[in-house]
N, C-alpha and C positions, 0 to 999 in steps of 0.2 A: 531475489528475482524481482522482475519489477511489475508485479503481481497483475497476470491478465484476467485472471479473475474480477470480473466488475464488480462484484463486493465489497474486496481490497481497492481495489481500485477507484472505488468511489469515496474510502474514505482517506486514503493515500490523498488522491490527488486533491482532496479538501486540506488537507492538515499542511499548514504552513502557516507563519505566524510571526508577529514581530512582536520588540519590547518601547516602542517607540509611544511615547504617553501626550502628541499633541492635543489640542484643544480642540474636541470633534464635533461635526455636522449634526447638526439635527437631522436625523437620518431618521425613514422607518426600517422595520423592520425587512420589508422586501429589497428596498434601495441598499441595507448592508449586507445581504446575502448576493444582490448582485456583482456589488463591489469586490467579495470576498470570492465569487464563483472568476471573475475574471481575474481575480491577482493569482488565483491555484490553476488559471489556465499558461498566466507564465511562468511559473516554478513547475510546473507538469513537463513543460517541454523542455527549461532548463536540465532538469534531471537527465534529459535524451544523451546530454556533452559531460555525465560526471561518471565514473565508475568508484564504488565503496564495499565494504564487507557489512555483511547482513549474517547475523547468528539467529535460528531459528529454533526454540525448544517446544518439542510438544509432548506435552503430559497427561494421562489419567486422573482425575479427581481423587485425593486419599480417603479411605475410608477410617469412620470411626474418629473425624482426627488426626488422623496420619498424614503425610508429608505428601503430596504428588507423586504419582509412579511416572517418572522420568520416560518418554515413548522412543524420543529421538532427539541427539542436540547434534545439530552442525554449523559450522561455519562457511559459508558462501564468498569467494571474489565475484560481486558481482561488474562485469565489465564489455569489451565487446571484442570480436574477432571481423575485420574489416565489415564492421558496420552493425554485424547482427551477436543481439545479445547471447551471452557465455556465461553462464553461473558455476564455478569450480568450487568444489568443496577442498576447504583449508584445512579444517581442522574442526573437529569431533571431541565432545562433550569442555571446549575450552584449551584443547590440548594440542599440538603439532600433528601431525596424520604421521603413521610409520612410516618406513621406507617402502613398505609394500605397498602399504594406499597411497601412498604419495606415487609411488610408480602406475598404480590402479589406474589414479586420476588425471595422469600424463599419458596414458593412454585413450583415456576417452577422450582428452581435451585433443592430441590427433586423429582419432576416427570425426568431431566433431570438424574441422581443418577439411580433416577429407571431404565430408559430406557437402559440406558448404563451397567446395574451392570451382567447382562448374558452374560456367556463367548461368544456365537455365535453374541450378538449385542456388544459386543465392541469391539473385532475383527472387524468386519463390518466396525464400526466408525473410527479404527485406518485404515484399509486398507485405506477407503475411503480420510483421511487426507494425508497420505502418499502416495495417488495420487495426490492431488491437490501439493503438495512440491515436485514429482517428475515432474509435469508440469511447473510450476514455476524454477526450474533448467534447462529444457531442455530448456525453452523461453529465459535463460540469457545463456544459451549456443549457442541457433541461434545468439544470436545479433552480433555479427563482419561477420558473411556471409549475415545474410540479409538485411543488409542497407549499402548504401555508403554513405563513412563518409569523414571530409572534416572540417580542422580545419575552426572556425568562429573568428571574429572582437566582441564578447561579453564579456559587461561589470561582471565581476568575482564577485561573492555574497561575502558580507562585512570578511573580514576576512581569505580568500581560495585565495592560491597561486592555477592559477587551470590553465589549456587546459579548451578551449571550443570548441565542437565539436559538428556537426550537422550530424542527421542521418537521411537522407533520404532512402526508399524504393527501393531496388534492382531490375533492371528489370532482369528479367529470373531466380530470387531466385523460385525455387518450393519446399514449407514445407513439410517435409515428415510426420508431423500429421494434424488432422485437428485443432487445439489450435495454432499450430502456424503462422496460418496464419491470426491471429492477427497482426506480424509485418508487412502483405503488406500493413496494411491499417492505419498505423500512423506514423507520423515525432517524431522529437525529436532533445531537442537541450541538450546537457550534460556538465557539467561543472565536472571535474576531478583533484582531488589534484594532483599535478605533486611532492609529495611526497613521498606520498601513493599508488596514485591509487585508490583512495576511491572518490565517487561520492556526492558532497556536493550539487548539484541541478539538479532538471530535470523539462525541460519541454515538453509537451506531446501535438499534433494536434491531430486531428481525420482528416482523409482522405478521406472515406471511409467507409458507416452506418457499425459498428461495431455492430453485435447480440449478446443478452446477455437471457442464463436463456432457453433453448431450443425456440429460438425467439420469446419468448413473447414480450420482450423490448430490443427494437433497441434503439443504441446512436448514433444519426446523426453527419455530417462531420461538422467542423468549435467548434468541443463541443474540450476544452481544459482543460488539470491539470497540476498543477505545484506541485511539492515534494521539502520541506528542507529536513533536516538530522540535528540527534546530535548526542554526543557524549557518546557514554556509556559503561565505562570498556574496552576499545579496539580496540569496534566494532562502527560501527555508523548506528543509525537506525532513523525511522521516526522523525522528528519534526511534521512536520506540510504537509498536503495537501489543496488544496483549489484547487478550478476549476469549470467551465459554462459548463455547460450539456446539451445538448437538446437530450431531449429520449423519445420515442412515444411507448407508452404499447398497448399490443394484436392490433397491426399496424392499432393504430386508435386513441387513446387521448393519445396526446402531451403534454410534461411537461417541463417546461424552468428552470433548477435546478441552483443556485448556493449551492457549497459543501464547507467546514471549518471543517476540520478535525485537532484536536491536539494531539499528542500523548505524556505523561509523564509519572511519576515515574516508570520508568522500574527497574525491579528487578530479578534477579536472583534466578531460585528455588533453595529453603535448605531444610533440615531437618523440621528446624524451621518456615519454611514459609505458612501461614495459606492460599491453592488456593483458597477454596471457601469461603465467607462471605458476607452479605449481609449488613455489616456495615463497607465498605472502605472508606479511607477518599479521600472527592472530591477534584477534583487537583482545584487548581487557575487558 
């Protein structure tokens, strides 16, 4: 999905990133975080024309040493149905879906058809997406006033000529919505091609119990995600998320999450391109 969660979504739509090693600016460190907030403002929006498959694992912590207790693995087409996004599940724990979930999920993917196909409900759905992407814009458009930033001594991901720069929380920043005061309550450390301006990795603290979901579910402070990036036609988008969550639902049972998010085959919509089906092929 293409996480409206502003959490994800602030480290999404950061993580983009190139391998390009020219001979860089004497740049401070607020001037590269600028640079890097507006190159993840166009690969933010480029992402609106790609549909890809997203595999999502989430596991219990092992105890004693032991291996992850496995919670949930699926596989997602993520894609769109005239215009508003459609996330179909493919396939489960790596495998093809039976004939029966396969049928399952050809049936949600037409009550979803239904729900959507009245001009007044898909209007509705388009407005409502085209707020969550005008939120998403204005969060990477806070980022150079609401953190101080402050080159780092970090080792650069295999491959990225890069700045590494750490963003801490500004004191006396005041958000002028309430979405964004999401950046008082997390660090970040960012790794930026000093070619591009494209952000080949982040990583994300919690500060700060972060609410999510009208505060049903809070994600407590010390909970961390880390974002790759690939390459695709351009642009650079998701590879991979992974990150330790501690989030406590209806502020009462606690959930110790680890997350493994992969994101591939991205594709460009065509003429030619079939959004909906319930028989994609599951990524590797």
């Amino acid at each position: 999905m293409r996480h409206p969660v502003l959490l994800t979504a602030f480290a999404v739509a950061l993580a983009s990133g190139s391998l390009a090693a020219q001979a860089p600016e004497q740049l401070s460190a607020y001037q590269v975080i600028q640079r890097a907030a507006a190159r993840a403002l166009q690969d933010d929006a480029a992402l609106e024309n790609y549909a890809y498959h997203e595999r999502d694992i989430i596991s219990s912590p092992g105890k004693d040493g032991q291996p992850p207790n496995v919670r949930s693995d699926e596989t997602e087409a993520v894609s769109e149905v005239d215009g508003v996004e459609y996330d179909e599940v493919i396939a489960r724990k790596g495998k093809p879906l039976s004939p029966e979930d396969a049928a399952k999920q050809a049936r949600k993917a037409a009550a979803f058809i239904r729900k959507h196909s009245g001009p007044q409900a898909h209007a509705k759905a388009l407005a409502e997406q085209a707020e969550e992407h005008k939120e998403r814009q204005e969060l990477l458009e806070a980022i150079p006033d609401a953190f101080d930033v402050a080159f780092a001594q970090e080792q650069a991901p295999a491959g990225c000529y890069c700045y590494a720069v750490t963003l801490t929380p500004r004191a006396g920043y005041h958000p002028r919505d309430k979405h964004l005061k999401l950046l008082q309550r997390v660090a970040a450390t960012v790794w930026v091609s000093k070619g591009s301006f494209a952000t080949s990795q982040v990583f994300i603290r919690i500060l700060q119990t972060v609410s999510v979901g009208w505060v049903l579910a809070r994600i407590e402070p010390n909970s961390f995600l880390t974002i790759t990036n690939q390459y695709v036609d351009g642009h650079w988008f998701e590879k991979s998320l992974s990150g330790h969550i501690v989030a406590r639902f209806l502020l009462v049972k606690q959930f110790n999450l680890l997350m493994d998010e992969t994101c591939s085959d991205y594709r460009q919509f065509r003429v030619t391109t079939k959004v909906l089906t319930s028989k994609a092929t599951v990524p590797h």
